[in-house]
N, C-alpha and C positions, 0 to 999 in steps of 0.2 A: 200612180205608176212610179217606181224606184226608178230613179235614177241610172241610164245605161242598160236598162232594161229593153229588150227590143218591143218596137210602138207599130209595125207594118208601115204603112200607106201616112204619108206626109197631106197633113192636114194643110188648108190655106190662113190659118192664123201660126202654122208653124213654120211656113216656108216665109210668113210676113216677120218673123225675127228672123229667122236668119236672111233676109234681105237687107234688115236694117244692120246686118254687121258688117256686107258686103256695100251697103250705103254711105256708112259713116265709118267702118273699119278700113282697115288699109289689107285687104285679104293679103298681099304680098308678107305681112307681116304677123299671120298666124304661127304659132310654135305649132313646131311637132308634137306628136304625141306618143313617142315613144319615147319609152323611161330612159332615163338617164342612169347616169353608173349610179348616181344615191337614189336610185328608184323613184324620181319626181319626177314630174311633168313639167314645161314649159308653154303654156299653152295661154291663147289670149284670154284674159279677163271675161268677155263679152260671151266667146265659145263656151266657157266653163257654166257662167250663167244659165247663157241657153240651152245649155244639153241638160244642167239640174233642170231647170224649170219644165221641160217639155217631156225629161224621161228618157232623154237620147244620150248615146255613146259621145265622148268631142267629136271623135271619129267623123260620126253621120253628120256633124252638125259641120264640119271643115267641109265635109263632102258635097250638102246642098248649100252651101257658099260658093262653093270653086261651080261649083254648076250655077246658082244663078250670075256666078261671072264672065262665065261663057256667055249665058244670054244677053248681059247686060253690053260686054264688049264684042256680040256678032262671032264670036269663036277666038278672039282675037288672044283670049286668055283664059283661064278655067279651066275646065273638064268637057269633055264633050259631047256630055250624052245629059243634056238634059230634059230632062219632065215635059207634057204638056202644063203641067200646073207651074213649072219656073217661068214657062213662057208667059204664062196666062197674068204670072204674081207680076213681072217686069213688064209689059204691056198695060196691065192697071196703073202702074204707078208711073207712066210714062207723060214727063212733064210736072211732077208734083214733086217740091222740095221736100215732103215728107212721108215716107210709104207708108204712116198711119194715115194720113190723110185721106 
């Protein structure tokens, strides 16, 4: 699938990277993703990754971040409409230093 291309329905190995960005990233610290006056982006390293690799827009991929941040901090932070599968990703990894684990 090309890259930015739209994917439907967020798989459980795709929501398991963007957890790991919300795990070890500092979601506070994602770029925007609206171009700038020279037409670039500033956008985290990790986001960029995972949106080539998966086929997602940054967009989608800041989007099911900020949502499993919500889960992860109880509403405290994030979005607030998340998934039953962001709940389902963060309740599996609940207690495990590593969400591959």
């Amino acid at each position: 699938m090309a890259s930015g291309a739209p994917a439907g329905d967020w798989t459980a190995p795709e929501t398991t990277l963007a957890m790991l960005i919300s795990v070890y990233g500092d979601p506070s610290k994602l770029g925007g993703t609206k171009p700038l006056a020279d037409k670039t982006r500033r956008q985290h390293p990790a986001v960029v990754a995972v949106a080539h690799a998966i086929g997602r827009t940054q967009d989608a991929v800041v989007m099911k971040v900020m949502n499993l941040r919500s889960t992860l901090t109880k509403g405290a932070r994030g979005l607030p409409h998340a998934a039953k599968l962001e709940r389902t990703t963060v309740d599996r990894q609940d207690g495990r230093k590593c969400p591959l684990a």
